[in-house]
N, C-alpha and C positions, 0 to 999 in steps of 0.2 A: 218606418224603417229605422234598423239601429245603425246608428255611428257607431267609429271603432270605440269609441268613447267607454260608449255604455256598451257595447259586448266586453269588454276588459273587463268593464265591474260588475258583469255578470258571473264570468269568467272567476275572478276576481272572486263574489261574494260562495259561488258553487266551491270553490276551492276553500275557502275558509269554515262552511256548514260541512267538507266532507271531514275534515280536521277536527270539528268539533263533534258531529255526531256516529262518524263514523270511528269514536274511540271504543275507549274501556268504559265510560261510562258512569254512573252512579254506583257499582258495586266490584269498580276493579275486573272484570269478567264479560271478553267480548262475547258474543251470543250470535252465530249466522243461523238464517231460517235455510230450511229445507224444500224450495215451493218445485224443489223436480222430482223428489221424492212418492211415488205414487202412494204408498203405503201410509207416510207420513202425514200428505195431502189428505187421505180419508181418515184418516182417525184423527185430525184437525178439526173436519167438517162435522163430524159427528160431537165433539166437545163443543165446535161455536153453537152446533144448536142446541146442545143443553144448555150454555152457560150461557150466548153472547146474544143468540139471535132475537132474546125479549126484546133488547134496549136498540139492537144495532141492525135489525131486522133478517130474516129468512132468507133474503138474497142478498144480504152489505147492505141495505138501501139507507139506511139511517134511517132518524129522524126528521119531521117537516121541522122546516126553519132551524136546522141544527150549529148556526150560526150565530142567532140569536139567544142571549138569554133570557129566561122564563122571569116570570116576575118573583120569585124567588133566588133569583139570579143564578141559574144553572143554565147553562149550556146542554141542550140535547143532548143523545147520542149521534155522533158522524157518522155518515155511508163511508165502509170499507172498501167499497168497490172504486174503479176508475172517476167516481164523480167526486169523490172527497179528496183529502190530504192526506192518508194514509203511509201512501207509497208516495211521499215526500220523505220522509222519515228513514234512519237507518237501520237496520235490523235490530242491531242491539238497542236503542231507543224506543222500539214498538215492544220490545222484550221486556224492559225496566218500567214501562209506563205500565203496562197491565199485570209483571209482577208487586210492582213496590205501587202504584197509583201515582197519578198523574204531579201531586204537590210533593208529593220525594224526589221525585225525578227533578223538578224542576227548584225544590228546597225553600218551596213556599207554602208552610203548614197552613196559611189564612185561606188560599187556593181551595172554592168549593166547586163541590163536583161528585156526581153519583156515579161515576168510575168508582167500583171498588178495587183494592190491591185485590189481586191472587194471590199472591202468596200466603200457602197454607190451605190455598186451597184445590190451588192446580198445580201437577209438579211442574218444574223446569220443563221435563219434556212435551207437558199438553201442552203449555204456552207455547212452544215451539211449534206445536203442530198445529194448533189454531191459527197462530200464524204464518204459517206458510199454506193452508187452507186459504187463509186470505190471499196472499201472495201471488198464488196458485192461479187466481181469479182475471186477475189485471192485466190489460192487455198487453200487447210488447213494448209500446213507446212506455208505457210507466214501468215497467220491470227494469226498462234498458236504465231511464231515470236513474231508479231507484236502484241499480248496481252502482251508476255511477257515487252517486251519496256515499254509496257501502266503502265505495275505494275498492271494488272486486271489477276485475275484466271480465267482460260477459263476450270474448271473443274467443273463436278455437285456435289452435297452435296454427295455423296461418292466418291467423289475423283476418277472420272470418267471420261476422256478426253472427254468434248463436241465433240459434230458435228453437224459443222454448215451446212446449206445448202444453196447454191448460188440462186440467183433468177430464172435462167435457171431452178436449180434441182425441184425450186416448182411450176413453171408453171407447168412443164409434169407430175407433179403431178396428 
């Protein structure tokens, strides 16, 4: 059970990562995903699996042991979906990591890692929609998260917890 202690410095550290990563970022240039966008959400999915789904697998599943590094010291590919760290992250930081690669963003060129940049190779808007494909994916409690990070209200004009619905919920629509 938490003391008020440690809900403060929870409180506390959430407010300081939303400051941090919910800025401008490595390139001056905030970046929001589009994971309600239907349109968006599939011309995402069709990019991750040209580009993403070798490394990050066919349903987000990552990589085994993607925690650990290999003996060449690489870090797997992460699962995008609910089981990884993904939607920890702010939009515009999932934006800048997969445009610019993981050691620009973080301004550590020693940082190895078989994340390649995109950039140049997908424009702004496929990132974007790969990313919100991913998005797209996660269930409510990590979307809700993950607004929060962003610094966006995920409530309607009465103060109403949205719900969103995933791509799946509106096909069988």
């Amino acid at each position: 059970m938490m003391n008020k202690r440690n809900v403060f410095a929870a409180v506390l550290m959430l407010s300081v990562a939303t400051l941090l990563f919910a800025s401008d970022g490595t390139d001056g240039v905030r970046m929001s995903l589009r994971a309600d966008d239907l349109v968006v959400v599939q011309a995402g999915e069709k990019i991750y699996q040209s580009q993403c789904a070798s490394c990050h697998g066919v349903s987000l599943e990552g990589q085994a042991d993607w925690r650990t590094r290999d003996a060449q010291g690489y870090l797997p590919a992460p699962p995008h979906d609910a089981t990884g760290h993904t939607w920890h992250h702010a939009d515009d930081l999932l934006f800048e990591i997969t445009k610019y690669g993981p050691a620009a963003v973080i301004n550590d060129a020693s940082y190895i890692t078989r994340m390649p940049a995109y950039q140049g190779i997908l424009s702004d808007d496929e990132i974007i929609a790969v990313l919100s494909f991913i998005k797209n994916t996660w269930p409510e409690e990590q979307r809700a998260w993950q607004d929060d990070v962003n610094g966006t209200d995920p409530t309607d004009s009465q103060g109403r917890h949205k719900k969103r619905s995933s791509l799946i919920d509106r096909l069988l629509k």
